[in-house]
C-alpha positions in Angstrom: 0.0 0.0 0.0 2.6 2.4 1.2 4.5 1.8 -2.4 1.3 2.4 -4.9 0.1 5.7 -2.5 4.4 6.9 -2.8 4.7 10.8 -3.6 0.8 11.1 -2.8 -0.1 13.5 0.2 -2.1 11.4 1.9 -2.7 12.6 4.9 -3.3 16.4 3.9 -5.4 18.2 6.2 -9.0 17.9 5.7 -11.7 19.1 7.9 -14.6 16.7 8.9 -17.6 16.9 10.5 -18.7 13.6 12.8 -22.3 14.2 12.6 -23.5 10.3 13.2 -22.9 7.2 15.2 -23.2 3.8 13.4 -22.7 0.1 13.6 -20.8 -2.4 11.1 -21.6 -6.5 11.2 -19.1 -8.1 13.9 -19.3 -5.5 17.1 -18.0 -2.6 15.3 -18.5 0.7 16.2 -18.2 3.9 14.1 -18.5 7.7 14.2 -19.7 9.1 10.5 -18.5 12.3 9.0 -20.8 14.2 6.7 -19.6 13.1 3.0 -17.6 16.3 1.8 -16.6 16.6 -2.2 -13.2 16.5 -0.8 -13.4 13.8 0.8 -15.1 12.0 -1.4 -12.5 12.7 -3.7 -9.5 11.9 -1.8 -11.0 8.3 -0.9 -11.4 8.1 -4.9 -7.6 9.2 -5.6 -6.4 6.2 -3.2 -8.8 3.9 -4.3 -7.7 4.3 -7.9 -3.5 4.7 -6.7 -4.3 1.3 -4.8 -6.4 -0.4 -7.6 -4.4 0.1 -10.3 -1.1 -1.0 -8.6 -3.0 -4.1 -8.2 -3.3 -4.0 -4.0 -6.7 -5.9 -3.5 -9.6 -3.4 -2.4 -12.7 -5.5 -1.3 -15.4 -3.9 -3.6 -17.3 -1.7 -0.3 -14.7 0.8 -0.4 -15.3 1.3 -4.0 -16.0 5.1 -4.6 -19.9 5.2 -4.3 -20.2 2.4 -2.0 -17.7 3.4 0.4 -19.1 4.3 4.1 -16.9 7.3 5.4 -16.3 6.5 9.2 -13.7 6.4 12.1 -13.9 3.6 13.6 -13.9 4.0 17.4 -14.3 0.1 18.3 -13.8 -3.1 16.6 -14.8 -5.4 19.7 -18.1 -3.5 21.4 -19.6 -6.1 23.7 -22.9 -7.0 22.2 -25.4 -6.0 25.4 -22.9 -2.5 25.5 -23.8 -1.4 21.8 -26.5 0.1 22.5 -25.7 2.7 24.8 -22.1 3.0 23.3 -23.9 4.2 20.0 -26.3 6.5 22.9 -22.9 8.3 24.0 -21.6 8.8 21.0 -24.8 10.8 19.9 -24.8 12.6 23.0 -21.7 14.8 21.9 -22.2 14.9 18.1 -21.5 17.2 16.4 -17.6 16.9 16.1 -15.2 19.0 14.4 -11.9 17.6 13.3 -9.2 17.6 10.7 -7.0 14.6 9.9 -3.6 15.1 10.0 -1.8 12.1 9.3 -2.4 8.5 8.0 -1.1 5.0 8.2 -1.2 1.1 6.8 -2.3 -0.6 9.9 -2.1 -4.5 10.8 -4.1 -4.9 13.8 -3.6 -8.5 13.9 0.3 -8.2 14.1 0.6 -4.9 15.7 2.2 -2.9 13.3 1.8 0.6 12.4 3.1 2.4 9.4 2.5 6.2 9.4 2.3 7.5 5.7 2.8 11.3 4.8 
């Protein structure tokens, strides 16, 4: 990943707002940023660098089926969802800017901060 996205700013600021709380299959839990142009058009730029130097990208982060979100938990305890997804809508809105990026392995522990 880090090769195919090389001399691409990838983690250039960009402003977000967090305006919803959501849930993915598998005890996931997810803060949702309103769907800017330029976001949507950054996520496009890597999907295509990543594509076309042949890094498999399952098909749902595909540009138009992509779900923008942070993910805040991969592991919610089933009976906790609810009232994790309750907090998290208790101090929506949130404004924030991403200002850097990385390839992350959670499985192995590895972090690779990209620029």
């Amino acid at each position: 990943m880090a090769a195919a996205l090389a001399g691409m700013v990838v983690a250039a600021p960009l402003r977000l707002t967090f305006q919803y709380a959501g849930q993915f299959v598998g005890r996931v839990l997810w803060l949702g940023p309103s769907p800017t142009a330029d976001l949507l058009a950054h996520q496009a730029t890597v999907y295509d660098r990543l594509t076309r130097a042949g890094v498999a990208v399952s098909d749902q982060h595909r540009p138009g089926y992509w779900v923008p979100h942070c993910t805040l938990s991969m592991r919610v305890p089933n009976p906790l969802m609810t009232a994790a997804v309750r907090r998290c809508l208790e101090v929506l809105p949130i404004e924030a800017t991403v200002v850097g990026a990385a390839v992350v392995d959670h499985a192995r522990d590895i972090v690779r901060p990209l620029p």
